[in-house]
Each structure stands twice: as C-alpha cells, then as structure tokens.
C-alpha positions in Angstrom: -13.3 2.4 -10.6 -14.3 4.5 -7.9 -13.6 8.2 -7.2 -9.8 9.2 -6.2 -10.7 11.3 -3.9 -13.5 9.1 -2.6 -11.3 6.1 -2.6 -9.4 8.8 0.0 -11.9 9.7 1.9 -13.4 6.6 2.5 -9.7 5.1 3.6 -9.9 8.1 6.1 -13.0 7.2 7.9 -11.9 3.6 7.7 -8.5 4.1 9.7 -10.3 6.4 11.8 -13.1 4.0 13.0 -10.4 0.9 13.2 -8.5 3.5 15.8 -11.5 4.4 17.4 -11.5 0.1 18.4 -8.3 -0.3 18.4 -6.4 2.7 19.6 -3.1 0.7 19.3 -3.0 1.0 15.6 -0.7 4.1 14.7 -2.8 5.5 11.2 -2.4 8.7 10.5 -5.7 10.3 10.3 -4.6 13.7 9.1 -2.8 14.7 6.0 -1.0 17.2 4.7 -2.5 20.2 2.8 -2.1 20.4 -0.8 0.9 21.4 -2.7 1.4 24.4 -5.3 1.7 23.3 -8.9 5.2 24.9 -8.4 6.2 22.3 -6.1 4.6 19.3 -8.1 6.7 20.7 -11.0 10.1 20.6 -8.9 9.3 17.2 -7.5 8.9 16.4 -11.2 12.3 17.6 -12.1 14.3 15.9 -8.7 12.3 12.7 -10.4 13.3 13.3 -14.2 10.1 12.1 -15.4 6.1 13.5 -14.6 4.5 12.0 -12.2 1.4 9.6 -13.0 -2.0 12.1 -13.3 -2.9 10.5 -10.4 -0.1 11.4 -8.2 -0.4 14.7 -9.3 -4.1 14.7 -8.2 -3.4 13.8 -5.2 -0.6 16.1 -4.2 -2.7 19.1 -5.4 -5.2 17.7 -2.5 -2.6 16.8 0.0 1.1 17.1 -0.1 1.9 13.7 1.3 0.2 12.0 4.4 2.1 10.5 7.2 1.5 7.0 8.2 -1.3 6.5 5.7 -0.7 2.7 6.0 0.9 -0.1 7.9 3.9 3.0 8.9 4.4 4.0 5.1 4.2 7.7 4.8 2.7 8.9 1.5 5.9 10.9 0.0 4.9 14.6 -0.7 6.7 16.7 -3.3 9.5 17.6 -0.5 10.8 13.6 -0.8 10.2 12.5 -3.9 12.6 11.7 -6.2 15.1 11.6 -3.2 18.0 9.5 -4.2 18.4 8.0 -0.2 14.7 6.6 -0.9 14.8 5.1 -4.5 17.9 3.4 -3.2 16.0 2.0 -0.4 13.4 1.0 -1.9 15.5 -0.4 -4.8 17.5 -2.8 -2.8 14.6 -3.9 -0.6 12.7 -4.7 -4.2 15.3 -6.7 -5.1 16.1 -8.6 -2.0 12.4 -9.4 -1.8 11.0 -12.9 -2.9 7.0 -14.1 -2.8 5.5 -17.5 -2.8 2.5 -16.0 -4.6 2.9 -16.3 -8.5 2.8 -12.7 -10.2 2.3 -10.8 -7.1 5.6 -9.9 -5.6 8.3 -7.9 -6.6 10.5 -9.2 -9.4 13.5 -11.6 -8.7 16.9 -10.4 -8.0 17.9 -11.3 -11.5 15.8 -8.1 -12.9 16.1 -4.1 -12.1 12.9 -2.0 -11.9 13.3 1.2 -12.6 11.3 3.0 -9.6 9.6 6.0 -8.1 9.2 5.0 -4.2 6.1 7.3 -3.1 5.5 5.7 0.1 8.0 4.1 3.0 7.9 3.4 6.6 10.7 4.2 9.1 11.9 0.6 8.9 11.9 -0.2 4.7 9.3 -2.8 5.6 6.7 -1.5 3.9 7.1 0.4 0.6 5.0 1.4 -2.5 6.6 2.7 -5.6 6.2 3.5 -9.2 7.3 0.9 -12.0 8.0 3.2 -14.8 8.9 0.5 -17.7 4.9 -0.2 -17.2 3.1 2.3 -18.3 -0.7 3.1 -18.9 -2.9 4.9 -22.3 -3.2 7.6 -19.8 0.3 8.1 -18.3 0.1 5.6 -14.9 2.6 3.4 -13.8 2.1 0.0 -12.5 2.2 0.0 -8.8 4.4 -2.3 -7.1 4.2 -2.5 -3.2 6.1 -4.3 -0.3 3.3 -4.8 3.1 5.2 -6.2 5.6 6.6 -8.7 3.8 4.1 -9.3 1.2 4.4 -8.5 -2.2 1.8 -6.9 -4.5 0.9 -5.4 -8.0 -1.7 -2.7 -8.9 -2.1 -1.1 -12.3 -2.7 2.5 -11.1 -2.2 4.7 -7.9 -6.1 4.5 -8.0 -6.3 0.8 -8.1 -3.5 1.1 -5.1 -6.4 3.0 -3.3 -8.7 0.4 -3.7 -6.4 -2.7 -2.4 -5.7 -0.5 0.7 -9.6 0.5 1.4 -10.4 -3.4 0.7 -7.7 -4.3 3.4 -8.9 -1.3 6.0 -12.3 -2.2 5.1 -11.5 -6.0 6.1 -9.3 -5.7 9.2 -12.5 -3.3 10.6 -14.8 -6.0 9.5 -12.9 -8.8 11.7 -13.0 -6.2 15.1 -16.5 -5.4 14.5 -17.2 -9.1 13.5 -15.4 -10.3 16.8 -12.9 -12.2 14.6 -9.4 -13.5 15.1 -7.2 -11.4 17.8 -5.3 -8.3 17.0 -2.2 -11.0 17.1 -3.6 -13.1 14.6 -5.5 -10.6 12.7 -1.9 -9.2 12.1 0.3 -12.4 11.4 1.9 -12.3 7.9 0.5 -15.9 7.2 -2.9 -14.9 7.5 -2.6 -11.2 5.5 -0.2 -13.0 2.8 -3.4 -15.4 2.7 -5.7 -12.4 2.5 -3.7 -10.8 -0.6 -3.6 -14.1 -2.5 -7.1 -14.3 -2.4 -7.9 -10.9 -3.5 -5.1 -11.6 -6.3 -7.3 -14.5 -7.5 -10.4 -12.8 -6.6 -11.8 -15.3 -4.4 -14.6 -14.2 -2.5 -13.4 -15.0 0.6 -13.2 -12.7 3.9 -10.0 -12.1 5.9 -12.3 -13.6 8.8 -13.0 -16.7 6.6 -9.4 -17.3 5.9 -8.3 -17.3 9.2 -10.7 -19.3 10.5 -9.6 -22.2 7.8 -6.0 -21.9 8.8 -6.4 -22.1 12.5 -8.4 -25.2 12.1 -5.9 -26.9 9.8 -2.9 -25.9 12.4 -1.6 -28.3 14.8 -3.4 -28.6 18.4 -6.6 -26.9 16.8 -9.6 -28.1 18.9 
C-alpha cells in the first residue's frame, strides 16, 4: 500500500491538474493545517472511541480539508463526532440501496454504527467509519456514499487509493479526449467505473463508457 501522505499528495496534484482543464470542477486544492494532539484527543472524546491511526495521521498533517472530493469536506477535529452529522450520515446509510453486490451500504434492515468523517453540503456524498469492523491495527472499514454510489474500503488509506484511482481516471479521460464532462459525470457510467474496480477488471473509465454508449439506443 502506498504512502499516506503520498497517497495525499498525489490526490492534490491530481485535483489540481483536473482544475487546471476543467476549471468547473469545485476541488479544494488547499487544506487545512494540522491539528494539536490536544485537539485530536477532544475530537476523540466528542466520538467516544479513538480514532483509526490513520485518521489521527492525517489530522496531525491537516485538520480537515474542504471539498477534498466530489463536495465532501474532510471533517477536522472541530466536527467530528458531531451528533447533527452521524445522524445525517446515519439515515442517508440507511435509506441507501446499490445494485452492485457487496459494495453499497447495508440494507435498511441493519444499523451501522458510524463515524462520518467526510460530507458535502447536500448529504450526497458521505464517507464514514464502520466501527463493528475493525482491523489488527485499529482501522475501521470504510463505507462511503459518491453521489449515489455505494462503496467499501478496509482502511482510510485504502479510501485514499479508490479516490486517487478515480482522480487519476476522470484526468485520464480529459487528457485522453474521452467522453464529455456530461457523460464523464453520469452516475451510470461512475457506478460502472466502481463496479469494475470492485471486481478488479482492468478496464478504464474511458473504456467503459465507450461500451455503454455503443450499446444505448440511437448509437451510430
């Protein structure tokens, strides 16, 4: 697994150079500064629980980043544990459903119990911490909402490198002169994209897209 703070930086300069092409994108480029080990530990005790190493890591190097991706701010120690936010993000877990076998959140038959760390302004995309999964070395399982799509990660750090592999892919299909920013941003094709990486197909974003315009209607 690569570097956490690699995995950052190299998210950074992603965003960055997908702005640079297409300045309609709203990522935030600049995060915040790190927090004390003072406020780490209070965020800790508005939570209940320590936060995953990881976390921790990366609120030492910045506390919080706004609009790190797709809207969702990266909560710093200030909001976490919020009670407005983990009910948020709770209901919008539940209500969610996903054609994709295992990749969605759970069903509205189950309760996860949850530590949102990121959230946009409109609950549409939202990353939290599933604490009834745990890791050897104290991470939760990530489970994430983008814009309708549901996902699982093992680790903050494995979160990081779904994110860079998305970045990484919508800068591919500008630079590639791929599909249009439309179509480059319909759920169908990025719900595609995220079931292939699930399944580890070695497919591009470009790739799927092309196979799914062909096969719709009126496709010439």
């Amino acid at each position: 697994m690569a570097d956490q703070d690699a995995l950052l930086d190299r998210i950074r300069v992603t965003h960055t150079e997908i702005q640079r092409i297409a300045p309609f994108r709203d990522m935030g480029l600049v995060p915040n500064p790190g927090a004390s080990k003072a406020k780490i530990k209070k965020a800790e005790e508005r939570i209940g629980r320590p936060l995953p190493p990881s976390y921790r890591a990366f609120l030492a190097r910045h506390d919080g980043w706004p609009r790190f991706y797709e809207g969702a701010t990266l909560l710093g120690t200030a909001l976490l544990g919020k009670p407005s936010y983990a009910e948020l993000a709770r209901l919008a877990f539940e209500a969610a459903e996903t054609p994709v076998p295992d990749l969605g959140p759970p069903s509205r038959a189950q309760r996860l119990s949850i530590i949102p760390f990121g959230i946009d302004a409109q609950a549409t995309t939202l990353f939290a911490f599933n604490v009834d999964v745990m890791n050897a070395d104290g991470e939760y399982e990530v489970v994430a909402w983008i814009n309708e799509l549901g996902v699982r990660r093992s680790s903050f750090p494995e979160f990081l490198e779904l994110v860079l592999e998305l970045s990484e892919a919508e800068l591919d299909a500008h630079v590639q002169n791929g599909p249009s920013v439309e179509e480059l941003l319909d759920h169908e094709v990025r719900g595609a994209y995220l079931a292939n990486i699930a399944l580890k197909r070695p497919l591009t974003l470009c790739a799927i897209f092309g196979s799914m315009r062909a096969a719709r209607p009126g496709a010439g």
